[in-house]
N, C-alpha and C positions, 0 to 999 in steps of 0.2 A: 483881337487880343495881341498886343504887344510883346513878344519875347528879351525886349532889351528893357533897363530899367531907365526911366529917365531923369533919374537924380542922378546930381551931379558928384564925383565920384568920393569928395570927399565924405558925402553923407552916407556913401552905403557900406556895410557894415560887413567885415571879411567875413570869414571862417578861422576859429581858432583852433589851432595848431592841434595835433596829437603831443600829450603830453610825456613827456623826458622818460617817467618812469611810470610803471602801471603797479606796481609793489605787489606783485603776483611773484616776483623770483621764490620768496621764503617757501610759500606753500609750495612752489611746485618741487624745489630741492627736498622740502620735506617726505611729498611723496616721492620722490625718488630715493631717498633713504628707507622710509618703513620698508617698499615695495621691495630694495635692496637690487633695483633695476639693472641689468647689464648697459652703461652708458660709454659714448668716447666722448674724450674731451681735445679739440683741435686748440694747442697754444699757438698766440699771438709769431711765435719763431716759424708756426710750420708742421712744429710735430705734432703727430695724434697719440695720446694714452688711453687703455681703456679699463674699464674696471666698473665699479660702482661704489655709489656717494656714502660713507659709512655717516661723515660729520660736516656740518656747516655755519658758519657765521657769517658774522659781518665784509670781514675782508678775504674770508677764504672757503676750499673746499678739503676734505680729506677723499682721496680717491682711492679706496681698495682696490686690490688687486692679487690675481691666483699667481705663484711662484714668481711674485716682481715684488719688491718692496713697495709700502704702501707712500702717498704721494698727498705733502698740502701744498697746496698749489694756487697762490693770490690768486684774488678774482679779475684782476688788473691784466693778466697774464690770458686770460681765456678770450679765444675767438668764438666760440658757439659752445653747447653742448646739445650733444644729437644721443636720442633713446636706441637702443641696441648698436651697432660696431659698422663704422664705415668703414667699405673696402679700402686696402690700402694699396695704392697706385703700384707699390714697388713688388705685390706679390701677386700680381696679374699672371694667370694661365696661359694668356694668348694675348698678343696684338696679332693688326693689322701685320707687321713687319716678318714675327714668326709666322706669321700663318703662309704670307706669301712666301719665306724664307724656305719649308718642310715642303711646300707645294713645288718650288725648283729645285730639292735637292739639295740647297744652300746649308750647310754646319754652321 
């Protein structure tokens, strides 16, 4: 049994691509609205917001939020969105650095 094909390459036949869009965004914004899900949204700049999806369309989201003004925010604009709240880098308890820092005595 031969494991290579031996037509020649124009006649064999690739594999087609995964397609651009799987048109699942709607539903699943949709259940993250009903559900009224605690979400972060990382924008394209860097920042992360978090809240959850009150409204959504075509080109945008509306992103609630407790004691922040509420946020539409093009879809153009969004890096990911992730279900419940990524840590944020800047309110870290401990590095490497502090931990070795307290361990010499270092202020």
């Amino acid at each position: 049994m031969a494991f290579r094909n031996n037509q020649p390459p124009s006649a064999r036949k690739g594999k087609t691509p995964p397609p651009e869009e799987t048109h699942e965004e709607a539903g699943y914004l949709k259940a993250l609205a009903e559900k009224q899900k605690p979400i972060s949204v990382k924008l394209v700049g860097g920042e992360v917001v978090r809240g959850w999806v009150e409204y959504y369309d075509r080109d945008m989201i509306r992103l609630t939020r407790d004691g922040a003004p509420n946020l539409f925010i093009f879809k153009h604009d969004i890096l990911y969105i992730c279900e419940g709240t990524l840590k944020d880098p800047s309110r870290r308890t401990r590095t490497a650095k502090t931990a070795a820092d307290s361990a010499t005595g270092v202020a």
